[in-house]
C-alpha positions in Angstrom: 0.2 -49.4 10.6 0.7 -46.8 13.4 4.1 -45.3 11.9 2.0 -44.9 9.0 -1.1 -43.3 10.3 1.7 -41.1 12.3 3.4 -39.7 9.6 -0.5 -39.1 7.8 -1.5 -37.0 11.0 1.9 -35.0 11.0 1.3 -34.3 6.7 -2.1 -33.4 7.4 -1.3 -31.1 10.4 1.6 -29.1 8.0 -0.6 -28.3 5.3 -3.4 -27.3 7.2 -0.5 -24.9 9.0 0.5 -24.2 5.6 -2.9 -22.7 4.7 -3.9 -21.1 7.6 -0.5 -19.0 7.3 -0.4 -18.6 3.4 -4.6 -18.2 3.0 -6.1 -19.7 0.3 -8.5 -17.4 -1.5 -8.6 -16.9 -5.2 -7.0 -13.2 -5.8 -3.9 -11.9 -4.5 -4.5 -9.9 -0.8 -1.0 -7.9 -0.9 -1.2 -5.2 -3.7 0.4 -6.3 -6.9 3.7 -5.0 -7.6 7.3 -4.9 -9.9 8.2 -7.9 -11.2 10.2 -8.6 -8.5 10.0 -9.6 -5.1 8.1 -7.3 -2.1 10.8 -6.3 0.2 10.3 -4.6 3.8 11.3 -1.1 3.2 11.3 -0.9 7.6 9.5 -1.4 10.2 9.3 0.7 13.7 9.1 4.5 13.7 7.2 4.3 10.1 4.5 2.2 11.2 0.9 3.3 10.9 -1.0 5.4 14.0 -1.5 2.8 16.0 0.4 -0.2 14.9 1.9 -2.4 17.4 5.2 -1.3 16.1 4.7 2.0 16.1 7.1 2.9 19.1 10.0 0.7 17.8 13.2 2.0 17.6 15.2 0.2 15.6 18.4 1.2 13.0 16.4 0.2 10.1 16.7 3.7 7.9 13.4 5.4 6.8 12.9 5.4 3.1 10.0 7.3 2.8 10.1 10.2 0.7 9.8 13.8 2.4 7.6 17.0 1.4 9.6 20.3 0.0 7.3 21.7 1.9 5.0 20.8 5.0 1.6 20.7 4.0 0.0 24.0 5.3 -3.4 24.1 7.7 -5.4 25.4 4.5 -4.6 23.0 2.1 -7.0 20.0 1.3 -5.8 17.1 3.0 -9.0 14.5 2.5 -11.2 14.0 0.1 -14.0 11.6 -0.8 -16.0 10.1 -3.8 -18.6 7.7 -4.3 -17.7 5.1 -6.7 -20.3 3.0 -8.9 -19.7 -0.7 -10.0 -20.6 0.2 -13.5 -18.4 3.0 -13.8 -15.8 3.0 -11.7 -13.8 6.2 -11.5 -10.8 8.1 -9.9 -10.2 10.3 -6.2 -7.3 12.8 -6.7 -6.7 14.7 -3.3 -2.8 16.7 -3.0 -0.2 14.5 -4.8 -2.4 11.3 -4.6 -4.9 9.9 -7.3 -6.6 6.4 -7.3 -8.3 5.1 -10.6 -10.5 2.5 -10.1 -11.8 0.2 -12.9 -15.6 -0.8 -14.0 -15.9 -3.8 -11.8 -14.0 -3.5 -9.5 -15.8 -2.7 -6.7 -18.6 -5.0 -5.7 -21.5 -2.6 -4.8 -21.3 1.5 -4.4 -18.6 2.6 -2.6 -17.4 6.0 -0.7 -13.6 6.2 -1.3 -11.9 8.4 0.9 -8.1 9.9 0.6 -7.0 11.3 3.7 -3.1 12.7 3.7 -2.3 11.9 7.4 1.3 13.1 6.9 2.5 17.0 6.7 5.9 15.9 6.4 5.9 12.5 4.0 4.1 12.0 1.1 2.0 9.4 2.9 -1.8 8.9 2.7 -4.3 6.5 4.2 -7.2 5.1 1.4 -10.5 4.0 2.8 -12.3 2.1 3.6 -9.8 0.9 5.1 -9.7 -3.2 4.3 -11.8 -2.5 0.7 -10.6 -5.4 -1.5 -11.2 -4.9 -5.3 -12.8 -7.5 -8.2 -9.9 -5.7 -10.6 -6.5 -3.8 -9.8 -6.7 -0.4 -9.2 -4.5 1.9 -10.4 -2.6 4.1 -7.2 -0.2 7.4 -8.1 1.9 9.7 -6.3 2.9 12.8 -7.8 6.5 13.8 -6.7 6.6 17.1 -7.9 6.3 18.3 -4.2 9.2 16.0 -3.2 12.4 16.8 -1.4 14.4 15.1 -4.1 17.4 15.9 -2.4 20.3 13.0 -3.6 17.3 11.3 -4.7 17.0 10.2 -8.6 13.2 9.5 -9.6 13.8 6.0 -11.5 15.1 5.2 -7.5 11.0 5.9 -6.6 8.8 3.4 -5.7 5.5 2.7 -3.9 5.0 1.5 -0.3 1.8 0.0 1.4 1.8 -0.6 5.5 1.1 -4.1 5.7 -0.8 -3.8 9.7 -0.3 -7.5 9.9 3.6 -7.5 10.2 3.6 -4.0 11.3 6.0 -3.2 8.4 5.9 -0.9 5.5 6.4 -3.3 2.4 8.2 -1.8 -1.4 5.9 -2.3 -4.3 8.3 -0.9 -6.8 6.3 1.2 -9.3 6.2 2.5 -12.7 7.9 6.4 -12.7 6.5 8.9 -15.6 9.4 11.4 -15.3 7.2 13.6 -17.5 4.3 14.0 -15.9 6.4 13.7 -12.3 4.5 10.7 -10.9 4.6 7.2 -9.9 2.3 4.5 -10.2 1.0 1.1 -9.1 -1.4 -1.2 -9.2 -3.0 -2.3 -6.0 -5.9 -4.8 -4.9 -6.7 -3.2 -1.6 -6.1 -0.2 0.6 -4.5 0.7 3.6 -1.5 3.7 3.9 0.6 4.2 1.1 3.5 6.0 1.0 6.2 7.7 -1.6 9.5 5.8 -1.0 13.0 5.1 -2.1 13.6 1.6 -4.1 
């Protein structure tokens, strides 16, 4: 009777463990991606202002994708936009657009863009923490990439993931026409032009 009450206490303890590490709400909280599997693109010098990682130095190699040309004290580098529940709508700032559905948003919300990166295309969408009711649609132009050795279907998406202190690959969809990749995503934080 005690083994078995022993062995009930240590199940009960691992799945409890289980969901305080995995969560167990209804929608997805890391932005949806390829079809395949999120992969650390690195963690240390890349992390977000402020990160606990942030001074790192590490050998891990820095896939995010560089400027041709630094952006320039004149240019527009934030941007903001109220955003209705009803009608949704997108924030384009630089080489960064977010399209947000009907519905996805629970009440009115101000969505910012703010490109905190001359060198990388890299841009921090607030509020920060904003979880959406539908996925909305992220894009990063690359036509004001360094594309130096790099081929465009090799483009993908990156989100810094605060919580392991590591930028994380979302792969994306590239339009080589209109010079842009895209994602969905079901929250924001920093996301960033990388290599796959």
């Amino acid at each position: 009777m005690q083994r078995a009450r022993y062995w009930q206490t240590i199940l009960a303890s691992c799945l409890i463990t289980l969901l305080l590490v995995n969560g167990c709400g209804e929608r997805p909280v890391q932005p949806l991606g390829s079809d395949k599997s999120a992969t650390e693109i690195a963690s240390g010098s890349l992390g977000k202002r402020g990160s606990r990682n942030s001074n790192n130095s590490t050998s891990i190699t820095d896939k995010r994708v560089k400027r041709k040309v630094l952006l320039s004290a004149t240019e527009t580098k934030t941007t903001s936009k109220s955003i209705t529940t009803t009608s949704g709508g997108t924030v384009t700032v630089n080489d960064f657009s977010i399209s947000i559905p009907p519905g996805a948003v629970s009440s009115e919300k101000n969505i910012s863009i703010n490109c905190n990166s001359d060198e990388y295309l890299q841009a921090d969408f607030g509020p920060d923490g904003t979880q959406f009711n539908l996925p909305a649609t992220l894009a990063i132009s690359y036509a004001n990439a360094d594309m130096t050795g790099i081929t465009p279907v090799n483009l993908s998406i990156s989100w810094f993931d605060p919580n392991q202190g590591k930028w994380i690959d979302l792969g994306g969809t590239v339009n080589t026409k209109a010079k842009t990749v895209s994602v969905q995503v079901w929250h924001f934080t920093e996301y960033t032009l990388s290599m796959r």
